[in-house]
C-alpha positions in Angstrom: 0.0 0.0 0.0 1.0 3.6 -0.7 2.3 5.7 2.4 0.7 9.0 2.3 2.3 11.1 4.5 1.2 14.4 2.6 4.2 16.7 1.2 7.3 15.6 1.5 10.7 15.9 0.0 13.2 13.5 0.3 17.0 12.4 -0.8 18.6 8.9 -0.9 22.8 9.8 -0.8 24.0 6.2 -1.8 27.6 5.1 -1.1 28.7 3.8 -4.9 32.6 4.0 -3.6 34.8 1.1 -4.5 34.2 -1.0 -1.2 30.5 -1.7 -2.3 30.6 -5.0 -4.7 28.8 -4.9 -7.8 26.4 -7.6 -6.7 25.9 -5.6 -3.4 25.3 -2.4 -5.5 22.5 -4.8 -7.1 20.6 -5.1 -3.4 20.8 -1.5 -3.2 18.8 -0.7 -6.3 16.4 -3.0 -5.1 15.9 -1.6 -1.7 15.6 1.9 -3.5 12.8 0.3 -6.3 10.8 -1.3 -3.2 10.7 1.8 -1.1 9.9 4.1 -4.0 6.6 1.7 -4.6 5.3 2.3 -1.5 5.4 6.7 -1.1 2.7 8.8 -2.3 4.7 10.4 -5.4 3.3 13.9 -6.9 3.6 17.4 -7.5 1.5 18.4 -4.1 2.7 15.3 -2.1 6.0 13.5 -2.0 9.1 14.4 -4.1 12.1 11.8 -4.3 15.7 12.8 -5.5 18.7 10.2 -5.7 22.5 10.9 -5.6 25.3 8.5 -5.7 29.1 9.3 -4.5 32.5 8.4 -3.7 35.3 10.9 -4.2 33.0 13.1 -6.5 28.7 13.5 -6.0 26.3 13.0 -9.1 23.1 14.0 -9.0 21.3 10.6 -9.9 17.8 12.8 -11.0 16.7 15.9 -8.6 13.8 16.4 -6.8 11.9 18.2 -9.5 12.6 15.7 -12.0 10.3 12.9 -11.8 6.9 12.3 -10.5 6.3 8.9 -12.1 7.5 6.0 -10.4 8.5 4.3 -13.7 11.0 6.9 -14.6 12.2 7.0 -11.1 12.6 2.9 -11.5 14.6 3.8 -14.7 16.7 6.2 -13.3 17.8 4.2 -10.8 18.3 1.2 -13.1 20.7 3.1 -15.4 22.8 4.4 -12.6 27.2 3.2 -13.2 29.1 3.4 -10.2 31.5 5.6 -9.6 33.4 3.3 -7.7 36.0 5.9 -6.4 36.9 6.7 -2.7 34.3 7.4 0.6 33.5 11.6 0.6 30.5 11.7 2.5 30.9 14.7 4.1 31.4 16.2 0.9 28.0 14.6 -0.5 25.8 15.9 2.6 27.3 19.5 1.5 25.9 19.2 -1.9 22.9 17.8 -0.5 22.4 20.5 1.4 23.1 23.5 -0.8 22.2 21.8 -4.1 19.9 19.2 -3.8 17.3 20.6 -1.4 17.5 23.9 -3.4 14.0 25.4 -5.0 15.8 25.1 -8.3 16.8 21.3 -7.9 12.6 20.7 -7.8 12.6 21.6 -3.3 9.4 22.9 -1.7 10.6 26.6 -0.3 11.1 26.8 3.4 7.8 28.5 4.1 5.7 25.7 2.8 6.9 24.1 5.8 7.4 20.6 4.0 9.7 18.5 5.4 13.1 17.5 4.3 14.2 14.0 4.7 18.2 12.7 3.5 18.6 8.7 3.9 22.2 8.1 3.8 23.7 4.5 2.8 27.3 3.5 3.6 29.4 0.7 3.8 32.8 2.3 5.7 34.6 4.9 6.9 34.1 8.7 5.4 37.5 9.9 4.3 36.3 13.1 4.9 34.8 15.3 8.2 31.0 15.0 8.3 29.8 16.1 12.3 30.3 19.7 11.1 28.6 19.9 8.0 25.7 17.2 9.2 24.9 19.5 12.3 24.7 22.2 9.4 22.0 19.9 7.9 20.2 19.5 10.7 20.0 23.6 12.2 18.6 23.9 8.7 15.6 21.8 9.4 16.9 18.3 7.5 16.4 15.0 8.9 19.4 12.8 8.3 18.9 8.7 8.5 22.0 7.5 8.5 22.0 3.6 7.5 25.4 1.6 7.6 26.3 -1.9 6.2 28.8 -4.6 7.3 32.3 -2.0 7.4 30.5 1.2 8.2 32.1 3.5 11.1 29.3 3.4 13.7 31.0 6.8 15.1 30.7 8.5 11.6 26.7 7.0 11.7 26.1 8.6 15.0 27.9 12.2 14.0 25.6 12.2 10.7 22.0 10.9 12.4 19.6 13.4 13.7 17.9 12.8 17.4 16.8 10.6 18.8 19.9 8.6 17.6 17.8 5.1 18.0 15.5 5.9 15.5 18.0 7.6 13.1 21.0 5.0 13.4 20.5 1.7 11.7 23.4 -0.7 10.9 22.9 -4.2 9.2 25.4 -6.7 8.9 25.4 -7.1 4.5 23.3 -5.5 1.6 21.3 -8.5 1.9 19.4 -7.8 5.1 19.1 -3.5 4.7 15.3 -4.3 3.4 14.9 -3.9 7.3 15.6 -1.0 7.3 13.6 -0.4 4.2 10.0 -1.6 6.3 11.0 0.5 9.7 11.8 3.7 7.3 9.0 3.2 5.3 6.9 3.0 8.5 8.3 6.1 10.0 7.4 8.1 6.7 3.8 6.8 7.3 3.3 7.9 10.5 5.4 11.5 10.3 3.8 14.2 12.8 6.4 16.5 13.6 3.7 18.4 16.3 3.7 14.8 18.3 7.1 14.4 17.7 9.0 17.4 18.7 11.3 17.6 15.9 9.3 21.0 14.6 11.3 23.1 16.2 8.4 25.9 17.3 9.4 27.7 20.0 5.6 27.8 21.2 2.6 26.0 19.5 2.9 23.2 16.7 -0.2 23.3 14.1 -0.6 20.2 11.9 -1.7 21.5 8.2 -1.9 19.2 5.2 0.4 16.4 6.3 2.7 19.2 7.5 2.7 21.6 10.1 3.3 25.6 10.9 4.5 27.1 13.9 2.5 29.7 15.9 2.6 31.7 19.3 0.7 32.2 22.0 -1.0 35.4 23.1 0.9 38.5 23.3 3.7 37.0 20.8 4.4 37.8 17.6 6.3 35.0 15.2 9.7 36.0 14.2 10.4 35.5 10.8 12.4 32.7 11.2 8.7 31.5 11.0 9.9 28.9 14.4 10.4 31.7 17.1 7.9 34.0 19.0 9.0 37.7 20.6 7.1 39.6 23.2 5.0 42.2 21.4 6.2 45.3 22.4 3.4 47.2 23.4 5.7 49.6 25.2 7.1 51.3 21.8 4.1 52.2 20.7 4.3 55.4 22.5 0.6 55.5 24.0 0.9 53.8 27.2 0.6 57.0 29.5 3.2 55.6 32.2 4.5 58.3 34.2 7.9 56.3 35.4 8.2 53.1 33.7 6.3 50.5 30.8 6.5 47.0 30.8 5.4 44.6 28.3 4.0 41.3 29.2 1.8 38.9 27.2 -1.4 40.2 28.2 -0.4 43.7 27.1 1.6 47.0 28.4 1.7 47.7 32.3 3.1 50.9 34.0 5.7 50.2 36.8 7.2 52.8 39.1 10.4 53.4 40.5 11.9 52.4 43.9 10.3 54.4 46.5 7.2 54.8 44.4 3.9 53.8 44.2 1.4 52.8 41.2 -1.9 54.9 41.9 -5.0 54.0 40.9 -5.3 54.7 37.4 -2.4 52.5 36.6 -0.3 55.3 35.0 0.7 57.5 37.8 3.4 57.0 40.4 3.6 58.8 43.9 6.2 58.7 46.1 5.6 56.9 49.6 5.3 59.1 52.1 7.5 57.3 54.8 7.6 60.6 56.6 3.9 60.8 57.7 3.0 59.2 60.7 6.8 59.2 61.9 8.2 61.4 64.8 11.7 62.2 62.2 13.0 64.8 64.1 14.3 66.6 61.1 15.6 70.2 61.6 14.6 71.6 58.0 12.9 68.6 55.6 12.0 64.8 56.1 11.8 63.0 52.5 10.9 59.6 51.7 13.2 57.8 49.6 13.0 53.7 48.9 11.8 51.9 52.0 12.5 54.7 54.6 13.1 58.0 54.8 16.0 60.6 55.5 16.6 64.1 56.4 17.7 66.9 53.7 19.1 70.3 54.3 18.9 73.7 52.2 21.4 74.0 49.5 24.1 74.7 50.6 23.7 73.2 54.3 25.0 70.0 55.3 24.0 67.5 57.4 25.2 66.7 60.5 26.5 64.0 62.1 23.0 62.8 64.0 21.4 62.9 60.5 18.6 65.5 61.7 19.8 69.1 62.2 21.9 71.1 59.4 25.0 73.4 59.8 25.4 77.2 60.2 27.8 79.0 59.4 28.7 80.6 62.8 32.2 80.5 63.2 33.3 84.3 63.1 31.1 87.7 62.0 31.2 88.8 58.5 30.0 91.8 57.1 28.2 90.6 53.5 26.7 93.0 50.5 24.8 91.3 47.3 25.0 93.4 44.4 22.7 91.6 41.9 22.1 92.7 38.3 18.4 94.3 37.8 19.4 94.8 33.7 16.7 93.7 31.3 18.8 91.1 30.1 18.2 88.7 33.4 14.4 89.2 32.3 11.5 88.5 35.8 11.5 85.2 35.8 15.0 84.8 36.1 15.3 87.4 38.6 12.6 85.8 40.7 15.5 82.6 40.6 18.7 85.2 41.6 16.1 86.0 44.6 15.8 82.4 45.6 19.2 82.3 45.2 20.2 84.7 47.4 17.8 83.4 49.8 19.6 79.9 50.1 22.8 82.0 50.3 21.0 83.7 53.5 19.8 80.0 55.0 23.8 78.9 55.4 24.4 82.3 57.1 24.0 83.0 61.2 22.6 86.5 60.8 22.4 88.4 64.0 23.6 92.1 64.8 26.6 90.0 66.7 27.3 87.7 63.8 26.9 88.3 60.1 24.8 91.2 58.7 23.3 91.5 54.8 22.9 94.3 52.6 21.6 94.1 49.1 22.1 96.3 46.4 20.3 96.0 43.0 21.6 97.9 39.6 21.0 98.4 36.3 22.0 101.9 34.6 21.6 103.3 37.9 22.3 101.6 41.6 19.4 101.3 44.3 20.2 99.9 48.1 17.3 97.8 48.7 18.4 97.6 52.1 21.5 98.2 54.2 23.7 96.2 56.5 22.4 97.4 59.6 18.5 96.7 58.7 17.6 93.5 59.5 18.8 91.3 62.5 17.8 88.0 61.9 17.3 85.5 58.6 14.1 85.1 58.5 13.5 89.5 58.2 16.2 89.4 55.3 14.3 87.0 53.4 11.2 88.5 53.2 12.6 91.9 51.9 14.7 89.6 49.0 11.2 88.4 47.9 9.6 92.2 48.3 12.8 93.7 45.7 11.3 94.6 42.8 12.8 94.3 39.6 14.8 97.7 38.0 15.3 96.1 34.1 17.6 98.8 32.2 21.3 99.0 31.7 24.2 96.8 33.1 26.3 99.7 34.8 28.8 97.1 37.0 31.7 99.5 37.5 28.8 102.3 38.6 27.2 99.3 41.1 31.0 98.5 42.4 31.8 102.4 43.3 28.6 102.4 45.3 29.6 99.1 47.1 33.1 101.0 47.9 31.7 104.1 49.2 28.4 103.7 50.4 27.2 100.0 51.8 30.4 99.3 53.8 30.3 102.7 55.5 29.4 102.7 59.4 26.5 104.9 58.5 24.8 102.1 56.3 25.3 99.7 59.5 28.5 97.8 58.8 31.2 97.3 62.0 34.2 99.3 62.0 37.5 98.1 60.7 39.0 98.5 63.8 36.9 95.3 65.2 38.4 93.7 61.7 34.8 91.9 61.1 35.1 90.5 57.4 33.8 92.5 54.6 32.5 90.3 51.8 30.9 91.6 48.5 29.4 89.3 46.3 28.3 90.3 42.8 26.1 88.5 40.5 25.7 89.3 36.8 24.7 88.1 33.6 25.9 90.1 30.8 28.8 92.5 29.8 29.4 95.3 32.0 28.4 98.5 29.6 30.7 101.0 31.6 34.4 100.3 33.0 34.5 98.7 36.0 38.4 98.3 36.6 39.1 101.2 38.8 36.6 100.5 40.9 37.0 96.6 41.2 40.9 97.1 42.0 39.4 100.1 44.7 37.3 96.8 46.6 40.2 95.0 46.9 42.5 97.7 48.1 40.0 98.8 51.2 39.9 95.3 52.1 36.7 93.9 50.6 36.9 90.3 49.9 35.0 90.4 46.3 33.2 87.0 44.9 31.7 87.1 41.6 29.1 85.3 40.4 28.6 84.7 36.4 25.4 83.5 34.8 24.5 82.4 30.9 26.4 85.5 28.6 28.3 86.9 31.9 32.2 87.7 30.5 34.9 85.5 32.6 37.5 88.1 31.9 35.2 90.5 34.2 34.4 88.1 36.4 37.8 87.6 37.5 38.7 91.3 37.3 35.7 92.0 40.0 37.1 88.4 42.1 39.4 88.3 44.7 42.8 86.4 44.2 42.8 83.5 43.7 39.7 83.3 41.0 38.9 79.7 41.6 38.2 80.5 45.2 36.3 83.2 44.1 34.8 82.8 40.8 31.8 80.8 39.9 29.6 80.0 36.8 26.5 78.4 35.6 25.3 78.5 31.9 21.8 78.6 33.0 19.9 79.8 35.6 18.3 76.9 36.3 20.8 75.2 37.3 23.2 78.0 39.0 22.4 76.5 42.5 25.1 73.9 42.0 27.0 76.8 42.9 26.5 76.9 46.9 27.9 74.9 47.9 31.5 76.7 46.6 30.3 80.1 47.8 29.8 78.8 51.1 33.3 76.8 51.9 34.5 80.2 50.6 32.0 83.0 52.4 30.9 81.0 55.4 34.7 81.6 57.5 36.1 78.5 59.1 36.9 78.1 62.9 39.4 81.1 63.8 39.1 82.7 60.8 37.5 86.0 60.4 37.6 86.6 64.1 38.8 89.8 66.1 42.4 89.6 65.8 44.3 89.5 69.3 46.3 91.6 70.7 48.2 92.7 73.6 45.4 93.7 76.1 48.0 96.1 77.2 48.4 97.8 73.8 47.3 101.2 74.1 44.8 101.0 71.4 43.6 97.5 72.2 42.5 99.2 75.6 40.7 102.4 73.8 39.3 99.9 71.2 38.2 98.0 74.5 36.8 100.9 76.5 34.9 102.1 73.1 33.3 98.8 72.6 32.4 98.6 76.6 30.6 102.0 76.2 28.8 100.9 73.2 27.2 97.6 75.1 26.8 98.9 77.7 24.5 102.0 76.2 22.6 99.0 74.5 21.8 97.3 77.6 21.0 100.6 79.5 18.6 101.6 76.3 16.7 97.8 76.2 16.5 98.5 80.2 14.6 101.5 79.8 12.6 100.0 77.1 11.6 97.0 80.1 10.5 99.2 82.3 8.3 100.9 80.1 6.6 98.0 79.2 6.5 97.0 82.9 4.6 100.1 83.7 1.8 99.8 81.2 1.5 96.1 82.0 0.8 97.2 85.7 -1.2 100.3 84.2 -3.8 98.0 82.5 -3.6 95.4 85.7 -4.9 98.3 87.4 -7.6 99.1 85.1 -9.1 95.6 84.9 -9.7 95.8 88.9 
């Protein structure tokens, strides 16, 4: 009976090398004739292609060639061994690249008919063949290797496709390999690759019309290898909405968030977990939640200190500190509301008290305002709230005019700053953005010679050259930049290892307490607290009277 096994292509390489005796050769024809009979031969079902070899291959009649069984018997009548040496190896190349080829009479690959190669020896290959047979088999050829009375059973093995016990016959003469011919022809009869395994789909196996075709399951798409399946990736598709993260899975896209986050509601948004809610932190300035706990942040430029709650000061020493800040139109109000903020977290490091350090600011553009002098404010807090009230001049950029009013006017006694004889610190710090439009070398050589320790602060088209003509020596100390401001806050944390002095620096220099003008500089400074506390007495009393006034009243 005929085996229909639907399409199928398939190759007998025969052995016609010297070893195999003529009357052997005979058998073989046979066995070919008999298993020929028994396939379903046709254009839509099974083709059949024969090649002989020893040192050289011949193509006995390709797969295209016949799809009679009388021609095919014919064929293999007429064939004249070669009768040469044992290149196998070289016979499953042509095989292969030749004889399973669309032009040789081969179904293309993504008809998904499969290709069978029956190989007959009778020794050893003089040749290599593992390499070339695993090339075979990755390209989707099933290899029976069949081996009579000399053949290598190593070389059988290295040819064979898996499982090896069903691949791997060896008889012991030409006389019995009809065995072989009833178990192959059974095999062929009962082909299902899906059962079998041998499909080689990554995910699902569909039979179709005595073949098969590979498919995926939900959420894959098959890679045109037509074998493998990839994760649709929903995720490129740009419309997914995820504030943090997307994730593709199977079932479709899913937002994820980042450590220290969590997915809300709508499946899109993330919001950070509030660790800090609910939990007695302790921090001095801001508690913020990060990962699975939470820590404690200070104000730029503030660090932390060593119990991880309360944030440094600068209080070591007194300083006397003016802001000139540029009020041209160039800066624009937006980015002056930033310089304000700015300043502001220039003001948080700062211990401002009458005792300790006192602020001044002074705003220009083609003229020079004092929005408030050093003596004004005593405390942080009052010096932040008149930064925010400044409002913005627009105009010129006269620098050298702003610097000459720093120089004689905002370190001046009148304007509250400490005389040099208590040798309190006088720092100037002046921000720009743009080119100066008058000359302000005179007067930024005149700061340094009375003693003003002068910072300058540069911002998006400010000029270096000016910058470090305005700075103290040396610039790096005293010279910052940012491109943007947006992002000039990175500076801080420079201005105050530079501004804020260290332990025993910017102090009251000592002297000999018996130096005559250490003691006048003594007596004037006695005098002076001494008034204070007499004045804040009779400011006590006062208000000790009218508290006993309206005691009095209310009986």
């Amino acid at each position: 009976s005929k085996c229909r096994t639907g399409p199928l292509d398939l190759i007998f390489l025969i052995d016609s090398s010297r070893s195999v005796r003529p009357f052997e050769f005979e058998t073989m024809r046979r066995f070919l004739v008999n298993i020929i009979r028994g396939l379903d031969i046709g254009p839509n079902a099974t083709h059949v292609g024969v090649i002989q070899y020893s040192s050289q291959v011949q193509s006995v009649f390709p797969l295209g060639a016949f799809f009679r069984r009388e021609d095919m018997e014919r064929a293999i009548q007429a064939i004249v061994p070669l009768a040469q040496g044992t290149m196998t190896g070289l016979a499953i190349q042509y095989t292969m690249n030749v004889a399973f080829s669309v032009a040789e009479g081969a179904r293309p690959p993504q008809a998904r008919v499969p290709r069978v190669v029956v190989i007959v020896t009778d020794g050893r290959p003089q040749d290599r063949v593992a390499e070339v047979a695993a090339q075979a088999r990755n390209r989707g050829i099933e290899i029976y290797a069949v081996g009579v009375q000399r053949a290598d059973v190593g070389s059988l093995r290295a040819m064979a496709s898996s499982p090896l016990d069903e691949h791997v016959f060896l008889v012991e003469s030409f006389d019995l390999i009809q065995q072989f011919g009833f178990h192959f022809q059974g095999r062929l009869c009962a082909i299902d690759h899906c059962a079998e395994g041998t499909h080689g789909c990554e995910h699902l196996c569909i039979k179709s019309n005595g073949s098969y075709t590979c498919g995926c399951r939900k959420g894959y798409t098959l890679h045109r290898d037509q074998r493998h399946c990839t994760l649709i990736d929903h995720c490129s598709f740009g419309n997914h909405s995820c504030q943090h993260e997307c994730v593709n899975f199977p079932e479709g896209p899913r937002c994820r968030c980042r450590q220290g986050f969590e997915l809300q509601s709508d499946g899109r948004h993330c919001k950070a977990r509030d660790y800090c809610n609910g939990v007695d932190h302790g921090c001095e300035y801001q508690c913020v939640s990060s990962g699975s706990s939470y820590s404690c942040i200070c104000p730029e430029g503030r660090q932390l200190q060593a119990d991880g709650k309360s944030c440094d000061r600068c209080r070591a020493g007194h300083v006397d500190l003016v802001l000139v800040i540029d009020g041209s139109k160039s800066v624009r109000p937006q980015n002056f509301e930033l310089v304000k903020r700015f300043v502001n977290q220039i003001v948080d490091f700062l211990d401002v008290s009458p005792e300790g350090t006192r602020v001044g600011l002074v705003q220009y553009s083609s003229r020079v305002r004092t929005e408030f002098p050093l003596g004004r404010y005593g405390t942080a807090d009052e010096v932040k709230q008149a930064v925010l009230a400044i409002e913005y001049m627009e105009k010129g950029t006269m620098t050298g005019l702003a610097l000459r009013h720093l120089v004689e006017h905002s370190f001046s006694e009148a304007q509250g700053a400490r005389p040099r004889a208590q040798n309190v610190p006088r720092v100037g710090l002046v921000f720009t953005d743009g080119r100066s439009q008058d000359d302000i070398s005179v007067w930024a050589a005149r700061a340094k010679e009375e003693g003003i320790i002068m910072y300058a602060v540069g911002v998006g088209k400010a000029v270096e050259e000016e910058l470090r003509e305005i700075a103290s020596d040396p610039p790096e100390q005293h010279v910052s930049y940012s491109p943007d401001f947006n992002t000039m806050t990175h500076m801080l944390e420079n201005l105050k290892v530079n501004i804020c002095p260290e332990e025993g620096k910017g102090v009251t220099e000592l002297r000999s307490p018996c130096d005559c003008e250490s003691l006048v500089e003594f007596q004037s400074s006695a005098l002076a607290a001494l008034g204070s506390l007499e004045q804040k007495l009779t400011q006590l009393t006062a208000r000790l009277e009218d508290l006993e006034n309206q005691l009095a009243n209310q009986k």
